[in-house]
C-alpha positions in Angstrom: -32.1 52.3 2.0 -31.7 48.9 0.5 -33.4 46.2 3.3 -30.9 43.3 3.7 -31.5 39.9 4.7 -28.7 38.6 6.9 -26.7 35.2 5.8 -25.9 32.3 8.0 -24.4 29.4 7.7 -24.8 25.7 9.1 -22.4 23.5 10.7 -20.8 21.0 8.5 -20.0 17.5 9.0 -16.0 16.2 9.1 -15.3 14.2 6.1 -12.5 11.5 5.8 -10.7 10.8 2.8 -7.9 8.3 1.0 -4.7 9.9 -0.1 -5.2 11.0 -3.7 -8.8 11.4 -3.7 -11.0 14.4 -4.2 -14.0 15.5 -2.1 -16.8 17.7 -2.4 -16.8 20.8 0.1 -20.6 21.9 0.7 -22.2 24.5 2.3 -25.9 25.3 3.4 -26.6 28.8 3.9 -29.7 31.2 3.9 -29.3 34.6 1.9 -25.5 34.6 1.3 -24.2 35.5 -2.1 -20.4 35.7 -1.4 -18.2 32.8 -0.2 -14.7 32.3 1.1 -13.3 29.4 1.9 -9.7 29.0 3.4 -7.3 27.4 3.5 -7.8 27.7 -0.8 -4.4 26.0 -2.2 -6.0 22.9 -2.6 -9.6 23.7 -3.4 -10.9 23.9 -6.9 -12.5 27.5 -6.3 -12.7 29.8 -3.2 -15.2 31.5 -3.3 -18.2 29.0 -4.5 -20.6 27.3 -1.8 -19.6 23.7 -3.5 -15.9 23.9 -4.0 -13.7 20.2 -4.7 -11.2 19.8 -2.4 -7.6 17.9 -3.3 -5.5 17.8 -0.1 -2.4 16.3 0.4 -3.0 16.5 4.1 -5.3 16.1 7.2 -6.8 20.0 6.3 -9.1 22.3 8.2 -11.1 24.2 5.6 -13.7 27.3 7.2 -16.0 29.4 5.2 -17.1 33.0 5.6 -20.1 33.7 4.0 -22.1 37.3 3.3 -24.4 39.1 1.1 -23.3 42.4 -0.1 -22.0 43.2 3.4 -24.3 43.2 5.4 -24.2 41.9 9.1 -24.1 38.1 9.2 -25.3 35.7 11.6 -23.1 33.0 12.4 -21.2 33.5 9.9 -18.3 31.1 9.5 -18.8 27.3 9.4 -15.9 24.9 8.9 -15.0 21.1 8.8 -11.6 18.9 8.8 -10.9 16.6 5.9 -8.6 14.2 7.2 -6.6 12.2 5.0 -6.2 8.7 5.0 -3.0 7.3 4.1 -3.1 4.0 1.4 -1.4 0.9 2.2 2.0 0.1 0.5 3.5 -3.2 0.3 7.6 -4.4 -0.1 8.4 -7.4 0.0 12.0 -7.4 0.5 14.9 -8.6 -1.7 15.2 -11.5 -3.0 16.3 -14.2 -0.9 18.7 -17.1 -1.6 18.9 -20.5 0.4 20.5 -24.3 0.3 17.9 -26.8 0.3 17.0 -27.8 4.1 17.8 -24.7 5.1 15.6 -21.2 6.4 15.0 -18.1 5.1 13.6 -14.4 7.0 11.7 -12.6 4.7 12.0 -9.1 5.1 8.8 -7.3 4.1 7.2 -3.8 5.0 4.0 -1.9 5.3 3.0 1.8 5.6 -0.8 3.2 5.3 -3.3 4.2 7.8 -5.2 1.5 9.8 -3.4 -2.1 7.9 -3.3 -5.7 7.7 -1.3 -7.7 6.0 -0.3 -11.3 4.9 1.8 -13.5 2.8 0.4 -15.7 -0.3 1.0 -18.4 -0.6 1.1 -19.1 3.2 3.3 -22.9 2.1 6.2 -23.2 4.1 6.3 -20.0 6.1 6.1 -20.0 10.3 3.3 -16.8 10.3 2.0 -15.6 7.2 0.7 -13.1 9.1 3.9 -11.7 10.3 6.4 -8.9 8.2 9.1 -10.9 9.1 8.1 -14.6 8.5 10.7 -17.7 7.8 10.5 -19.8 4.6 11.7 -23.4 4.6 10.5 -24.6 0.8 12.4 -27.1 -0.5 12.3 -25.3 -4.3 12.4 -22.2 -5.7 9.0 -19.9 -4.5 7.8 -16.4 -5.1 5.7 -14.9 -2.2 3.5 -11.7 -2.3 2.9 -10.0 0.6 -0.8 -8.2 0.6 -1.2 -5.2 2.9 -4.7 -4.2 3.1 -6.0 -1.0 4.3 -9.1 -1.4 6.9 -10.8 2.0 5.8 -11.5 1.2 2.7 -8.6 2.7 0.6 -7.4 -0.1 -1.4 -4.7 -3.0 -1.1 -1.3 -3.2 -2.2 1.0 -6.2 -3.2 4.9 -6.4 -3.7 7.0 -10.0 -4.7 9.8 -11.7 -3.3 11.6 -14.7 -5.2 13.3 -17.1 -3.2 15.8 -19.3 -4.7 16.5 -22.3 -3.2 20.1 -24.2 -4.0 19.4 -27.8 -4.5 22.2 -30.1 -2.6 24.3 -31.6 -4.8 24.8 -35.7 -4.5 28.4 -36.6 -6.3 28.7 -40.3 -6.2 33.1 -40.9 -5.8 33.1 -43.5 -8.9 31.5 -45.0 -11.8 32.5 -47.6 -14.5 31.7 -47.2 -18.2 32.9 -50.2 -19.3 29.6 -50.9 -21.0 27.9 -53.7 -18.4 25.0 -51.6 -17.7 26.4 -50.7 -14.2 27.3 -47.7 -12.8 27.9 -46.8 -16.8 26.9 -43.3 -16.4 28.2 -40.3 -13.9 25.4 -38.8 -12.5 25.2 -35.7 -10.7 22.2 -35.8 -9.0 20.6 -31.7 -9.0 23.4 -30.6 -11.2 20.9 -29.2 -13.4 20.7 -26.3 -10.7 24.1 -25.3 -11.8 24.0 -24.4 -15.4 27.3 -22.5 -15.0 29.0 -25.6 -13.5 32.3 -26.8 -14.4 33.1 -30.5 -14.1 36.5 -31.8 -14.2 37.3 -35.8 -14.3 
């Protein structure tokens, strides 16, 4: 008879990864020739001792190893990939406002382990907040920056606030040509470009 050497397997290490990413599955083992690894839906090959792994999911992936069927000795290993979700950023909708008044922003965050602020932080009670109120005097765009703290990027998203400017209509003007309240003036009509003036 053939003598056989038996196959083990060591222990391998839990490896973290960010949503979308690959990762390279490795194992070490003495005298094996024939691998399986399982779950294998979202590994590159089975039945290698290096296979990529693509999941979607936190996954728990263990591999049997042999050579030519003979008795192993400890011979399963396995490891968790867990998957880190990536940040994602909304600002809100668009927000309109009269002049000397406030607006809430609206914004929201998803992703594993976040932070997140507003830029720029002008006129806004806690740019650290989701929720944070805007009292600009003029028209602003915000971004609101979630970050992710384990190291799987940043993502941004707008808001535009308009902001109506208050209109000052003086009650009478004289354009008698003295130099004196000759013209109308509307003061911020040009806010309005759709206006319709009547005299």
């Amino acid at each position: 008879g053939k003598d056989y050497v038996a196959a083990s397997v060591q222990s391998m290490a839990d490896v973290k990864v960010c949503e979308g990413d690959a990762v390279q599955l490795s194992v070490q083992s003495a005298n094996a020739t024939h691998f399986k690894w399982v779950p294998s839906e979202s590994l590159d090959h089975h039945d290698i001792p290096n296979p990529v792994a693509s999941p979607l999911v936190t996954t728990h992936y263990t591999v049997t190893v042999s050579n030519d069927g003979c008795a192993t000795l400890k011979p399963t290993s396995s490891l968790t990939v867990t998957v880190l979700k990536r940040p994602v950023a909304d600002a809100g909708k668009p927000l309109r406002m009269f002049e000397g008044q406030t607006a809430k922003l609206s914004g929201s965050a998803g992703g594993d382990n976040v932070s997140y602020y507003w830029t720029p932080a002008d006129y806004l009670d806690n740019p650290t907040s989701l929720t944070p109120v805007s009292s600009s005097p003029n028209d602003i765009t915000y971004t609101l920056h979630v970050v992710s703290g384990v190291s799987c990027g940043e993502a941004t998203s707008t808001v535009f606030v308009r902001v109506y400017k208050l209109l000052t209509v003086v009650n009478s003007f004289s354009p008698n040509g003295d130099g004196i309240n000759d013209i109308w003036y509307i003061k911020n009509i040009e806010n309005y470009p759709k206006a319709e003036i009547n005299v």
